[in-house]
N, CA, C, O and CB atoms as a CASP TS submission, in Angstrom:
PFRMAT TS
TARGET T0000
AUTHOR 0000-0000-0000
METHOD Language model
MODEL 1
PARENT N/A
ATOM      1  N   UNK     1      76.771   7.909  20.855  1.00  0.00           N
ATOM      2  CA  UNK     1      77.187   9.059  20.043  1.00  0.00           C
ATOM      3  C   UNK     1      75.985   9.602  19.261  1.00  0.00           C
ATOM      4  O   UNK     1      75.514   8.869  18.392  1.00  0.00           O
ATOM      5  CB  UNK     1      78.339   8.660  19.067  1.00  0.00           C
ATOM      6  N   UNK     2      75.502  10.660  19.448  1.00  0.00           N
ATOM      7  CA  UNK     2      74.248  11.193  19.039  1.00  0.00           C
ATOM      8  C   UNK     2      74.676  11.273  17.554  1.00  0.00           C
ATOM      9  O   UNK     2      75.836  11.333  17.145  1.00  0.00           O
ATOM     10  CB  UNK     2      73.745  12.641  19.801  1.00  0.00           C
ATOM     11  N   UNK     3      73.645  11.264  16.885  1.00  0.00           N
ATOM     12  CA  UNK     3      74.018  11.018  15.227  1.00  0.00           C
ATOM     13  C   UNK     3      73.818  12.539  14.671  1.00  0.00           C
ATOM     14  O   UNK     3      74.363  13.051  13.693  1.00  0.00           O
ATOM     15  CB  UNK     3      72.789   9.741  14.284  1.00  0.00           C
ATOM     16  N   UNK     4      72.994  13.041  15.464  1.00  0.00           N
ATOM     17  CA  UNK     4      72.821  14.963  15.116  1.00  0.00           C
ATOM     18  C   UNK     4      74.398  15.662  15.381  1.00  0.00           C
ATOM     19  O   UNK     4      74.665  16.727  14.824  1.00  0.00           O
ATOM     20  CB  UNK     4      71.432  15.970  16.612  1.00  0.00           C
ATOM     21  N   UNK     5      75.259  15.082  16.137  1.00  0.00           N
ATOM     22  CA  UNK     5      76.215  15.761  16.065  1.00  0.00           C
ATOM     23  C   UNK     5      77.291  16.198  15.366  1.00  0.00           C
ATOM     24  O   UNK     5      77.644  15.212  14.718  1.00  0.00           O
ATOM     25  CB  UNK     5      76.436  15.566  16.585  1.00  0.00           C
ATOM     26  N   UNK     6      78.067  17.160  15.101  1.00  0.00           N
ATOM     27  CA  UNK     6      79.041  17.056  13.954  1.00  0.00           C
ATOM     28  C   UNK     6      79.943  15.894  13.721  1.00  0.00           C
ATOM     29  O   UNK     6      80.030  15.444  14.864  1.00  0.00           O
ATOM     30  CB  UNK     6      79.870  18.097  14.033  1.00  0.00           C
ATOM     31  N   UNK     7      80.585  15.212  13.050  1.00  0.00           N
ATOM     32  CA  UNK     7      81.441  14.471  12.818  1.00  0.00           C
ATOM     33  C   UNK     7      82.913  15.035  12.465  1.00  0.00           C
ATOM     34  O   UNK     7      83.354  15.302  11.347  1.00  0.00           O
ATOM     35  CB  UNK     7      80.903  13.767  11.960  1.00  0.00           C
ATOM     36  N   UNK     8      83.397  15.118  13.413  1.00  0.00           N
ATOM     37  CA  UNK     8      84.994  15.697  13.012  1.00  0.00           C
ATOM     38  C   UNK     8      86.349  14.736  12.566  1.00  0.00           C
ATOM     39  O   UNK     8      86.696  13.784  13.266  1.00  0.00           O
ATOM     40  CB  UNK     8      85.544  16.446  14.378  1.00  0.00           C
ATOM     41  N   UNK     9      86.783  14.968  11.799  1.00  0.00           N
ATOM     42  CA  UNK     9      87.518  13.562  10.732  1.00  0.00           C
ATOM     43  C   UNK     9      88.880  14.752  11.081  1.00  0.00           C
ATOM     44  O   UNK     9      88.836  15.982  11.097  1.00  0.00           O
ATOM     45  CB  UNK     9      86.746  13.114   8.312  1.00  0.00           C
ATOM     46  N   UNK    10      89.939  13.894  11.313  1.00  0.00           N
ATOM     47  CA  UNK    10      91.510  14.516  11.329  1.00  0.00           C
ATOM     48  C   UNK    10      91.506  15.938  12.636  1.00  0.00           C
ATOM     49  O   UNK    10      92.563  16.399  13.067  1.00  0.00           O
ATOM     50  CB  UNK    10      91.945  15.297   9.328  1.00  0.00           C
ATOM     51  N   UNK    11      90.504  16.303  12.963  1.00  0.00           N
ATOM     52  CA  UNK    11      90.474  17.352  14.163  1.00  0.00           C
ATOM     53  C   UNK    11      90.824  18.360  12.931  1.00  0.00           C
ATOM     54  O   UNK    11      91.707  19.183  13.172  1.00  0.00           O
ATOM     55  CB  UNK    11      91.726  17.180  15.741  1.00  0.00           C
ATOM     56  N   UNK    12      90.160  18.390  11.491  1.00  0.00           N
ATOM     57  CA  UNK    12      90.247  19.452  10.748  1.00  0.00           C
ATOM     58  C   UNK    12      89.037  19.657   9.674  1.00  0.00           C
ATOM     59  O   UNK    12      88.781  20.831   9.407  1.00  0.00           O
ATOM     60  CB  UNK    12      91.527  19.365  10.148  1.00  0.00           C
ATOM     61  N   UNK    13      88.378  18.796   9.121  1.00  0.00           N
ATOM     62  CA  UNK    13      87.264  18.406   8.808  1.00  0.00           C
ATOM     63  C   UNK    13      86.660  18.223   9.540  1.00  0.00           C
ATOM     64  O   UNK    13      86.967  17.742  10.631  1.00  0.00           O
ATOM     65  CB  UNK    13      87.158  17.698   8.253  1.00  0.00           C
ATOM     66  N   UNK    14      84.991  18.739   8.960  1.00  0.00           N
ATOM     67  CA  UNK    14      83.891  18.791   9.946  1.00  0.00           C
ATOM     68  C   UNK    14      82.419  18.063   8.935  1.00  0.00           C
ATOM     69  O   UNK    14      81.673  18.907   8.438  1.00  0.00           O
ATOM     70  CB  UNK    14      83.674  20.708  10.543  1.00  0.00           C
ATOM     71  N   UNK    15      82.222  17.197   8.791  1.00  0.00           N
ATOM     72  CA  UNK    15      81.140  17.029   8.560  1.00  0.00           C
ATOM     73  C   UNK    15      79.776  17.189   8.889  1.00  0.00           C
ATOM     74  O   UNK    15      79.464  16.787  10.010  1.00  0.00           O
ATOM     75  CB  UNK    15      81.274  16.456   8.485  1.00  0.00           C
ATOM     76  N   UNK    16      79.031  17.602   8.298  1.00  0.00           N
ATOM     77  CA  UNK    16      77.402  17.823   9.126  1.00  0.00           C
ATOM     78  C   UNK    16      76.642  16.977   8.777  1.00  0.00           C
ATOM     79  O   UNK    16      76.946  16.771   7.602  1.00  0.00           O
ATOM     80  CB  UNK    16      76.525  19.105   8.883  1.00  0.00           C
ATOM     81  N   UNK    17      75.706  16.238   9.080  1.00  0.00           N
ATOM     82  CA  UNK    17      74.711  15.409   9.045  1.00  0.00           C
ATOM     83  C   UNK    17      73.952  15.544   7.688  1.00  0.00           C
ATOM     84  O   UNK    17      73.771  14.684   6.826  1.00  0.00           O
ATOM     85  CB  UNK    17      73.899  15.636  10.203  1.00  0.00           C
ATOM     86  N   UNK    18      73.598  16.708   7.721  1.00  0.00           N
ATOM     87  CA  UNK    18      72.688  16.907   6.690  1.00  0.00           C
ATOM     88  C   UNK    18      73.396  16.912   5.189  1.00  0.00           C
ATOM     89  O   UNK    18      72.572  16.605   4.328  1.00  0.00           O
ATOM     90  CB  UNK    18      71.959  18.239   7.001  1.00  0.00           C
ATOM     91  N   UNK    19      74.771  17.196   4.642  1.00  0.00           N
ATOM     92  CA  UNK    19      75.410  17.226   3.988  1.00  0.00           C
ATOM     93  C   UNK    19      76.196  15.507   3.741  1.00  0.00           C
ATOM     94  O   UNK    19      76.660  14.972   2.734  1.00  0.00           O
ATOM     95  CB  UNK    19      76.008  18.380   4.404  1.00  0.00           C
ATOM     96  N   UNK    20      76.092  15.155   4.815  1.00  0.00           N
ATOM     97  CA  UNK    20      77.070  14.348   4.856  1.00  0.00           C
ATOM     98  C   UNK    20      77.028  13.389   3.253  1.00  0.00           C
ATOM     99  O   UNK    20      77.923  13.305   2.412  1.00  0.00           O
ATOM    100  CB  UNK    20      76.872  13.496   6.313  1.00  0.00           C
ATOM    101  N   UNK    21      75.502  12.689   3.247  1.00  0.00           N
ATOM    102  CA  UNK    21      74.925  11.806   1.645  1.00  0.00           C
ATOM    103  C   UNK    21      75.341  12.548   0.723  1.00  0.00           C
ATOM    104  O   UNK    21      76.225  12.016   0.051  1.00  0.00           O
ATOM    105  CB  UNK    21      73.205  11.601   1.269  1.00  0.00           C
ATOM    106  N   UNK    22      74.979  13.854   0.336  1.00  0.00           N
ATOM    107  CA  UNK    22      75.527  14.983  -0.728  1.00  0.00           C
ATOM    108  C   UNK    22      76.452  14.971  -1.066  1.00  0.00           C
ATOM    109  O   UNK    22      76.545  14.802  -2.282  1.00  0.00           O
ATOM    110  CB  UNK    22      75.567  16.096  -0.538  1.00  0.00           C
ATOM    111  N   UNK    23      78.028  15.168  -0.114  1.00  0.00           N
ATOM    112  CA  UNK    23      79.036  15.330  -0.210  1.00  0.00           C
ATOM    113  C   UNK    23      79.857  14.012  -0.670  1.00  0.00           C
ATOM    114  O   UNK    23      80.739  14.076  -1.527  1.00  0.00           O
ATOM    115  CB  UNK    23      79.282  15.910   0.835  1.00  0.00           C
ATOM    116  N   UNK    24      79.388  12.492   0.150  1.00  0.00           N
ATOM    117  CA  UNK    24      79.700  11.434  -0.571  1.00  0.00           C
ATOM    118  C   UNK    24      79.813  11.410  -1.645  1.00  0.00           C
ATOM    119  O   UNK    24      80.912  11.284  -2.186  1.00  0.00           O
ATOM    120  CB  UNK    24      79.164  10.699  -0.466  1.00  0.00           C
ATOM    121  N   UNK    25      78.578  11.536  -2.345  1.00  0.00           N
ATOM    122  CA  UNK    25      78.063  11.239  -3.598  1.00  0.00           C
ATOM    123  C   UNK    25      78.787  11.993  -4.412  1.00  0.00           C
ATOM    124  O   UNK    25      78.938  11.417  -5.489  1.00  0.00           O
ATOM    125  CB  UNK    25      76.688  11.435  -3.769  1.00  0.00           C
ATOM    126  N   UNK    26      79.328  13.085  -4.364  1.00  0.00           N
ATOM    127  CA  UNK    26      80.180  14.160  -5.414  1.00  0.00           C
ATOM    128  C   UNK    26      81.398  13.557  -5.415  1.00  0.00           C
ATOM    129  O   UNK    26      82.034  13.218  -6.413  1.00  0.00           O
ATOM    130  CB  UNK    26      80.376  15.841  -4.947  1.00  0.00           C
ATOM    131  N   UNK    27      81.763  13.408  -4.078  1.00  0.00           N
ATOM    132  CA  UNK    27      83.270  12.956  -3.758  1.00  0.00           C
ATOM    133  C   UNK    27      83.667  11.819  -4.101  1.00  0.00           C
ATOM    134  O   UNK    27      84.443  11.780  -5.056  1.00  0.00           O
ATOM    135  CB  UNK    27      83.609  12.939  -2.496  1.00  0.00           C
ATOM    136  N   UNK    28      83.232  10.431  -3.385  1.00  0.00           N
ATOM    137  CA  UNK    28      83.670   9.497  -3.789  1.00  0.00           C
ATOM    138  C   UNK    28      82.807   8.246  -4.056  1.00  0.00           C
ATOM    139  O   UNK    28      82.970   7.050  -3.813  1.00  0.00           O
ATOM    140  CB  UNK    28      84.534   9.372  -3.085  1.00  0.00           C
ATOM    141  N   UNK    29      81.676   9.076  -4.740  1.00  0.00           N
ATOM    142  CA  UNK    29      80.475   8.195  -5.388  1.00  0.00           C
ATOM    143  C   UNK    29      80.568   7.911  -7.118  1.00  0.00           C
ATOM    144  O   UNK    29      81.323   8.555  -7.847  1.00  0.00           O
ATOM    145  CB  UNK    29      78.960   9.094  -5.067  1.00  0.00           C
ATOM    146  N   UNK    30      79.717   6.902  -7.564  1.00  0.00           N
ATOM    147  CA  UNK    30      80.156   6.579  -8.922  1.00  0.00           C
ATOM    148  C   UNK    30      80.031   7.603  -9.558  1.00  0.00           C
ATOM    149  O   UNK    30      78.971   8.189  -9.338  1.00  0.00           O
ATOM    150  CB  UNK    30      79.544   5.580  -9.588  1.00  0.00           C
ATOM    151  N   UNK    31      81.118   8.357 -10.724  1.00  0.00           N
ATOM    152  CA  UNK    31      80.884   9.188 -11.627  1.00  0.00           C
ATOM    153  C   UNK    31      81.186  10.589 -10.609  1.00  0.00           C
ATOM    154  O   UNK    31      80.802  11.667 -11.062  1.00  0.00           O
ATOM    155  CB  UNK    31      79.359   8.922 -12.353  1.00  0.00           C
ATOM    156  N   UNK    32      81.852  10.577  -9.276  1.00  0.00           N
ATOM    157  CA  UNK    32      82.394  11.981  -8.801  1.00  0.00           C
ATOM    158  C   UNK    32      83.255  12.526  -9.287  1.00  0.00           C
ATOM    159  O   UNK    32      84.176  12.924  -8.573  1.00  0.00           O
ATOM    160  CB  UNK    32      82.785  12.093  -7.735  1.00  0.00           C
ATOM    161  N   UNK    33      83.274  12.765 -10.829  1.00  0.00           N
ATOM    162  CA  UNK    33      84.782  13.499 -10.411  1.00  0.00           C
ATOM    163  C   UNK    33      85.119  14.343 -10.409  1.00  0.00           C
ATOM    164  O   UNK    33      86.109  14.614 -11.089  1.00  0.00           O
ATOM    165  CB  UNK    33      85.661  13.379 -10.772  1.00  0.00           C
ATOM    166  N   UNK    34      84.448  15.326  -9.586  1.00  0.00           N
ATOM    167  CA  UNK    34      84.616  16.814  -9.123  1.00  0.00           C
ATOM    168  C   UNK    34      85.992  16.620  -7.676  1.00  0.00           C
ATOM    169  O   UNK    34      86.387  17.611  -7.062  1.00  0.00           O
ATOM    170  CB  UNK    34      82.658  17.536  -8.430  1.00  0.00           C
TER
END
């Protein structure tokens, strides 16, 4: 599974690679609570 590729979660979410660390970290990283 090439790791450059999108990651699609539920066939409705799309994650991108480059976002992916970023988006953790807001979401469900210590102190996210956006």
């Amino acid at each position: 599974m090439p790791i450059d590729d999108d990651i699609i979660i539920s066939g409705e979410a799309v994650i991108h690679p480059g976002d992916l660390h970023e988006d953790f970290i807001r979401s469900s990283g210590p102190g996210g609570q956006n």
